[in-house]
C-alpha positions in Angstrom: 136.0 228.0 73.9 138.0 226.2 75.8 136.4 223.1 77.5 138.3 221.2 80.4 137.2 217.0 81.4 134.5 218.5 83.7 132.5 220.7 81.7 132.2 218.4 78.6 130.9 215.8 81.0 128.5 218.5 82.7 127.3 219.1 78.8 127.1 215.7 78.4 125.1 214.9 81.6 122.6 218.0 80.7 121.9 216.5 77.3 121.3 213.1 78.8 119.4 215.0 81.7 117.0 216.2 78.8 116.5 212.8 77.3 115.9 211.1 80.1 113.4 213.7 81.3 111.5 213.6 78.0 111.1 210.3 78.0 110.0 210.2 81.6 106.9 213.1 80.2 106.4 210.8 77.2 105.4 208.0 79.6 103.7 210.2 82.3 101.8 211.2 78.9 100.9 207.6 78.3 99.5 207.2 81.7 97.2 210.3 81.5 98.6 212.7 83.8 99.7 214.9 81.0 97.0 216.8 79.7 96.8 218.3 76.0 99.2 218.1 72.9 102.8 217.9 74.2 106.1 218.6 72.2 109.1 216.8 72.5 113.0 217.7 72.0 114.4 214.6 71.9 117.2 214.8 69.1 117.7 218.4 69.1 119.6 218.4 72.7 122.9 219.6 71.4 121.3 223.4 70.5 119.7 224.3 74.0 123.0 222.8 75.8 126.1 224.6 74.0 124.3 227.9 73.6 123.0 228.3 77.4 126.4 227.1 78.5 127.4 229.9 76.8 125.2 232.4 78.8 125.2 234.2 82.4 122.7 233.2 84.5 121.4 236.5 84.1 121.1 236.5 80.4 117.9 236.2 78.9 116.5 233.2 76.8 112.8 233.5 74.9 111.7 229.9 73.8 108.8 227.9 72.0 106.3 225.1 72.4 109.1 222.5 72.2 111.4 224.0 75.2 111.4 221.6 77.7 115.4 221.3 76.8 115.8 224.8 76.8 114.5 225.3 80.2 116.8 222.2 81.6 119.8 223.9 80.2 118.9 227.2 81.9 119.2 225.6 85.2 115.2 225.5 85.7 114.3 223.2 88.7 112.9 219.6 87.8 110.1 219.6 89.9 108.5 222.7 89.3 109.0 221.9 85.4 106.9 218.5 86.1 104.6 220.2 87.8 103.9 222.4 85.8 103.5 220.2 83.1 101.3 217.9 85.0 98.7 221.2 85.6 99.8 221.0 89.1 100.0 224.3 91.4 104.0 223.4 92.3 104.8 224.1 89.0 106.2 227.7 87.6 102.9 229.3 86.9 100.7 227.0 89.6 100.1 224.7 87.0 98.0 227.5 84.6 100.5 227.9 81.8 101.1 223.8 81.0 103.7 222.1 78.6 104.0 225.0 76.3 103.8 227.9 78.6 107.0 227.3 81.2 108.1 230.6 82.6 111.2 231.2 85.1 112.6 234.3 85.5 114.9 233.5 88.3 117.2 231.7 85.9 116.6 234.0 83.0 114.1 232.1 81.1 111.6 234.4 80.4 108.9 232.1 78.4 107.5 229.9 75.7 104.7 230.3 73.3 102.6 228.4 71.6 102.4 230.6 68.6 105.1 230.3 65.7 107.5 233.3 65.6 105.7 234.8 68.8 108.4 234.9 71.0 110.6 236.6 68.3 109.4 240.2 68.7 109.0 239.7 72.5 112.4 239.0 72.7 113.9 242.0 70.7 112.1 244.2 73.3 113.9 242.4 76.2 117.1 243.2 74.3 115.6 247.0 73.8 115.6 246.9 76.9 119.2 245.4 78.2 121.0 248.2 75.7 119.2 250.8 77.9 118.8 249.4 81.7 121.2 245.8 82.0 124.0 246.8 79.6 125.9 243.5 81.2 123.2 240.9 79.2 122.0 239.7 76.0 118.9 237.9 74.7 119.1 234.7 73.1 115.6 233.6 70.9 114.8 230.5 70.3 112.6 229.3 67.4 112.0 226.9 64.7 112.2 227.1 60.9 108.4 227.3 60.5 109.0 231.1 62.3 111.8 232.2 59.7 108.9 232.6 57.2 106.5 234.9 59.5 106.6 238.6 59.6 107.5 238.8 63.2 111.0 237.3 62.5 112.0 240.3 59.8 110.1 243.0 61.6 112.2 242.2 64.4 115.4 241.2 62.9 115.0 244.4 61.1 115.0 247.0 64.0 117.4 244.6 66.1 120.0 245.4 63.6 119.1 249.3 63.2 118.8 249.6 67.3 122.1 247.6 67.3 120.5 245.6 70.4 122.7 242.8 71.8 120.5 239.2 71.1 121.1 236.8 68.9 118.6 234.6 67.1 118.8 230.8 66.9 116.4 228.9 64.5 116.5 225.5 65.6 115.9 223.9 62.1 114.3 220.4 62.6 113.8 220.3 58.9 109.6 220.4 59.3 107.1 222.7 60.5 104.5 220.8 61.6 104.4 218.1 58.8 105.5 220.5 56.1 109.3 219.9 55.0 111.7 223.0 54.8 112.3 223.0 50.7 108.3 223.4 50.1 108.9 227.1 52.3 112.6 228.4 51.7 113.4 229.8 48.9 117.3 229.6 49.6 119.3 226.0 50.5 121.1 228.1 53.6 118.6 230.3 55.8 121.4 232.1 57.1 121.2 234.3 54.4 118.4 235.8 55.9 120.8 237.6 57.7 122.5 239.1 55.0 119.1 241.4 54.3 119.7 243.5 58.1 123.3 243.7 57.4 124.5 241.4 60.6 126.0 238.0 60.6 125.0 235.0 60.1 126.0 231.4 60.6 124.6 228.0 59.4 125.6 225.0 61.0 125.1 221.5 62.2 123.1 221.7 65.3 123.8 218.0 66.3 127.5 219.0 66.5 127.5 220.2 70.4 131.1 222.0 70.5 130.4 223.2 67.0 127.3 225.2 68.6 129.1 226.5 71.4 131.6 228.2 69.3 129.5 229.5 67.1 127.7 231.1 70.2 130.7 232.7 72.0 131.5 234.1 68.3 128.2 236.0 68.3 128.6 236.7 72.8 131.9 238.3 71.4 130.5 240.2 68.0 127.5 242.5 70.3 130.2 243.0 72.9 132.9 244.2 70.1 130.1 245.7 67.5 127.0 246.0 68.8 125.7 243.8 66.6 123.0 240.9 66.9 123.4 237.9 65.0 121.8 234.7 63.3 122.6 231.4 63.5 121.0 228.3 62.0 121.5 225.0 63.9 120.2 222.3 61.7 118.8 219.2 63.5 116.2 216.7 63.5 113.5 216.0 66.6 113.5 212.1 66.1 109.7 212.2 67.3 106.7 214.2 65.1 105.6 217.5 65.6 103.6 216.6 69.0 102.3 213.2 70.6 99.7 213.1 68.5 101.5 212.8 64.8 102.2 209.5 63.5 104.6 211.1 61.3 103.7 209.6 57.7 105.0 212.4 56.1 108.6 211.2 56.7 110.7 208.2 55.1 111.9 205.4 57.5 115.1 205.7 55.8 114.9 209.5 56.4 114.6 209.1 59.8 117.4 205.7 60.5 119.9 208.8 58.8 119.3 211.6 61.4 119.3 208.5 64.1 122.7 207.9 63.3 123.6 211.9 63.8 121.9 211.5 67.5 123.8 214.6 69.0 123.9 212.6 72.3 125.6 209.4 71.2 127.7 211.5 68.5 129.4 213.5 71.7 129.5 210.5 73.6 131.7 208.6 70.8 133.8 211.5 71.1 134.3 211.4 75.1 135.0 207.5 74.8 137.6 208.2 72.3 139.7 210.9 74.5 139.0 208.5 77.6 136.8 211.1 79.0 133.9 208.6 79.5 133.3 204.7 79.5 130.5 202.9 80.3 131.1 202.9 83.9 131.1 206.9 84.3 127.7 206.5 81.6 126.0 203.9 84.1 126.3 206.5 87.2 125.5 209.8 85.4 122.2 207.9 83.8 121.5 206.5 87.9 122.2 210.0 89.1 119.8 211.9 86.4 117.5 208.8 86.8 116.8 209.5 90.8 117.2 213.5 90.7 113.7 213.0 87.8 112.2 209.9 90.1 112.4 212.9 93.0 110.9 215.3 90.2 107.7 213.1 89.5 106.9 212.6 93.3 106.8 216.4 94.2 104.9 216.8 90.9 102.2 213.7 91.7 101.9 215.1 95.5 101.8 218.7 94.7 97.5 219.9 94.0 96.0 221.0 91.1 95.1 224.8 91.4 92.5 225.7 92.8 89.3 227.3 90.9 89.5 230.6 92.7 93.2 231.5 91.7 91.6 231.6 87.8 91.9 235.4 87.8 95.0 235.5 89.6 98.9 236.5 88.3 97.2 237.4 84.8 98.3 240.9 85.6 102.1 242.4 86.9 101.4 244.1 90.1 100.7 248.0 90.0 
């Protein structure tokens, strides 16, 4: 794909939109006005950004517990994220679903899930159901490499490929699920071959590498609309925090983590802009003040907006009849 000045710094402001916003939940965590265990994406930013830029606003997208990132590059609103994630009744599901359970249709984002490798199965019936009704769209799933392992992700790889249904799986491989490293669970070095078993394609690439991902992602857009064909790819990254707030991350060498610092997707594509005098620090300074004020505007509507109230507890469980 051809990029142009203005989109690689739109890419480059979302991924800097998606720090700067988990950051901003980090400290709101800190504070107390973020309940429960909360996942971050910091370091991974490069994945969600080139493959929704990728996408239709229509197109589908099924994430995980650590999609904060993915709903940002969707196009999901700030506020109602924040709000959401603060319990809050502004936010997407009037503050019942929380950090891990962010929902928003409207933009094509149709959940996250707190399970490992849950999302995978609901998101092959979303593409069942574009081949028969919304020929125009595709699904995308997210998930991480702890969900390559599970049932789910064969069982639905396996009728994707035999129902030739137009999504394409992304394993967003931080290189740990939970605290356990990704050579005590794979029996191959390159988890794309994976892909080999359903007889459809499948990449494996450096997920840091934004431009990389993109292509990579308008090759599989281009192999369902010529084939039919879903398709695999492996972004390898790193989240530079643990698991969730609470792990102190002693399972991983300092030295381990100074390495994947230095392939920080954000200041990697930034080098890259400097160098074709696409960015200096001038154009950095007003798309962090920019960013800065459109998440200071997302934090007041989510401190002013109420919690839910008790008596909508049995409400929106059910689709209406």
């Amino acid at each position: 794909m051809n990029l142009r000045k203005k989109d690689k710094l739109g890419l480059y402001r979302t991924m800097k939109k998606i720090r700067f916003f988990e950051q901003t939940v980090l400290k709101l965590t800190a504070e107390g006005l973020v309940h429960g265990s909360v996942h971050f994406y910091i370091g991974q930013e490069a994945i969600s950004t080139g493959v929704c830029r990728c996408l239709k606003k229509e197109d589908y997208v099924m994430g995980t517990h650590r999609s904060h990132g993915l709903m940002i590059s969707k196009g999901a609103s700030l506020k109602k994220m924040l709000a959401e994630i603060m319990g809050r009744s502004g936010g997407y599901c009037r503050g019942k679903g929380g950090t891990m359970h962010l929902a928003a249709p409207e933009v094509g984002m149709m959940g996250t899930n707190g399970i490992v490798g849950a999302g995978i199965p609901i998101a092959t019936g979303i593409a069942y159901g574009c081949r028969n009704f919304e020929k125009d769209r595709i699904v995308v799933c997210f998930f991480g490499d702890g969900a390559i392992n599970t049932g789910a992700f064969h069982e639905s790889v396996n009728l994707a490929a035999l129902w030739s249904l137009p999504v394409i799986y992304v394993c967003e491989n931080n290189q740990y699920a939970i605290s356990t490293d990704i050579n005590e669970t794979a029996s191959v070095d390159d988890l794309s071959q994976h892909a080999k078993a359903y007889g459809i394609p499948g990449f494996n690439i450096d997920g840091n590498d934004l431009e990389k991902v993109i292509n990579t992602t308008t090759e599989c857009i281009g192999i369902i609309k010529e084939s039919n064909s879903p398709s695999l790819i492996i972004c390898n990254t790193y989240r530079h925090m643990g698991h969730s707030i609470h792990d102190p991350r002693t399972y991983r060498s300092k030295s381990e983590e100074d390495l994947w610092q230095k392939k920080d997707p954000i200041l990697s594509y930034e080098k890259i802009l400097k160098k074709f005098g696409i960015l200096n620090n001038k154009v950095i300074s007003e798309i962090e003040y920019d960013i800065s004020k459109e998440i200071d505007e997302a934090v007041d509507f989510a401190k002013s907006s109420k919690k839910p109230d008790q008596k909508e507890l049995f409400e929106n469980i059910y689709a209406p009849g």
